[in-house]
Each structure stands twice: as C-alpha cells, then as structure tokens.
DRENLOZA-786207 format. One record per residue (C-alpha): residue number from 0; residue in one letter; chain; x, y, z. Coordinates in pm, whole numbers, plus 50000, padded with zeros to 5 digits. Example, Ala and Ser with C-alpha at 12.3 -4.5 7.8 and 13.67 -1.06 7.14 Angstrom:
% residues 2
[node 0,a,A,[51230,49550,50780]];
[node 1,s,A,[51367,49894,50714]];
END
This chain:
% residues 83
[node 0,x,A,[80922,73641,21264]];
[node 1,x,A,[81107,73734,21589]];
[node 2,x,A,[81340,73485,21682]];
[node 3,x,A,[81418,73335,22028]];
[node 4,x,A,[81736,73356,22176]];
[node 5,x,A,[81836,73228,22531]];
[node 6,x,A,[82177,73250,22656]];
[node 7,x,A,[82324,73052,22985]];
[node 8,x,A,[82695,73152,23140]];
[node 9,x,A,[82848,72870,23402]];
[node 10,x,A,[83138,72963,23557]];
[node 11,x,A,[83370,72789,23848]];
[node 12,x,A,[83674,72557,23845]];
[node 13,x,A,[83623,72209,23657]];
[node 14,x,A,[83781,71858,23888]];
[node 15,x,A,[84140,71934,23640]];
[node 16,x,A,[84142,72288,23710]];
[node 17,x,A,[84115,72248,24130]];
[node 18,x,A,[84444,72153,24149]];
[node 19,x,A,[84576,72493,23949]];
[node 20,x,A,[84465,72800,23999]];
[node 21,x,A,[84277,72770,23703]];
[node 22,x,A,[83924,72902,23658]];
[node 23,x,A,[83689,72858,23359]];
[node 24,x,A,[83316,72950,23216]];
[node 25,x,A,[83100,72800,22943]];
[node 26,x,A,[82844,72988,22762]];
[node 27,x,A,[82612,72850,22560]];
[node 28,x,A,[82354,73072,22358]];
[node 29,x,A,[82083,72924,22149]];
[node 30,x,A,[81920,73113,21875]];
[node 31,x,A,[81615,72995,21689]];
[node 32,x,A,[81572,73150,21338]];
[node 33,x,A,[81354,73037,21015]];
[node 34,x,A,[81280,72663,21224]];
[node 35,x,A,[81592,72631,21306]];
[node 36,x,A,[81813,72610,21631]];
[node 37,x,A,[82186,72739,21626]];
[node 38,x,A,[82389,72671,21979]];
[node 39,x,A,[82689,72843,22024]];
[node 40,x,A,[82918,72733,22288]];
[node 41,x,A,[83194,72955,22415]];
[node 42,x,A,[83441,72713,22667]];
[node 43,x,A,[83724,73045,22870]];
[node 44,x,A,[83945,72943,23089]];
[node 45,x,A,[84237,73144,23267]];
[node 46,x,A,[84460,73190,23552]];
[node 47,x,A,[84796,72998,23588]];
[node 48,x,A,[84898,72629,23554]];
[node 49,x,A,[85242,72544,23573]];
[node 50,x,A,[85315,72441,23227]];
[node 51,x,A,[85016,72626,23061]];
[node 52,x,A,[84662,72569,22958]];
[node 53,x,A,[84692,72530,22581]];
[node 54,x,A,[84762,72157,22586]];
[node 55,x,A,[84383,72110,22738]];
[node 56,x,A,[84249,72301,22445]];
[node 57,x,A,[84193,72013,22210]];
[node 58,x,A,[84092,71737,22445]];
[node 59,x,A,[83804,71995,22600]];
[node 60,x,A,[83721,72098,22238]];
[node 61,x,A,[83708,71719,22109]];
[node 62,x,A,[83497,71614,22478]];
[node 63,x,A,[83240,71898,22405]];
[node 64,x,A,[83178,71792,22001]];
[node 65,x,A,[83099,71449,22116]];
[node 66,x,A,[82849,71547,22393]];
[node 67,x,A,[82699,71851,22167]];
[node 68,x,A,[82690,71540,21880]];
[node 69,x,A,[82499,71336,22155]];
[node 70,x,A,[82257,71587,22248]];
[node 71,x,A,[82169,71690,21832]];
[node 72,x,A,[82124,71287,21828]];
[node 73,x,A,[81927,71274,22098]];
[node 74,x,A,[81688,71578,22026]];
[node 75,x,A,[81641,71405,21685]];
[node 76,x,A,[81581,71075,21762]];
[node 77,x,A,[81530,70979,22093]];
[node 78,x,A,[81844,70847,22182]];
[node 79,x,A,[82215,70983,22198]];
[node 80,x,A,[82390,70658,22107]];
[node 81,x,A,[82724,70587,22204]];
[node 82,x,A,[82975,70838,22256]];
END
C-alpha cells in the first residue's frame, strides 16, 4: 500500500519574536503508513535577539508537546482535556 503523506510549512514572526528581529517557521508533515499516522513537527527560528534564542528552546518545545498531546487526545476520544 502507498502511503499518504502531506506536509504544511508556516512561516512569519510569533507575538515574542516581533519585538527582535527574530523570524521563525513550523513544519509539520504527516505520514500515514500500515494504519498508522506519524506527525513530524520541525519548530526554526533565526535572526538576532539580544541575549540569544536558545533559552526559548525548551519552553516552545514543552508548549508544542502539550498541544500535539491535546490534539492525539482529541483525535482519539473526542475531547483534548486539560492542558
């Protein structure tokens, strides 16, 4: 069986990153293969910010697992429950 992949790229500054010149993208590419759905999220983001980027990488990484646990909730049961 063939399976289905569909990939989406957003790109643009997030409400932190407008007050650096900071600019970011999010990919996400789904992949369907033997019944089953894989996402793969890929979160960039560049430019300059006086002190650096690296201290957002955790809090963005630790926002997107709870809303990707959400949406896996939600497409199983209904409901995405609390974050």
């Amino acid at each position: 069986m063939i399976g289905l992949f569909l990939g989406v790229m957003l790109s643009g500054a997030g409400r932190a990153e407008l007050v650096d010149a900071v600019a970011g993208g999010l990919t996400f590419t789904l992949a369907e293969a033997a019944g089953m759905t894989t996402v793969v999220l890929i979160d960039t983001a560049g430019g300059y910010r006086r002190g650096g980027v690296q201290e957002w990488s955790e809090p963005v990484d630790g926002t997107l697992l709870v809303q990707f646990q959400r949406l896996e909730r939600f497409l199983e049961t209904g409901t995405p429950g609390r974050p």
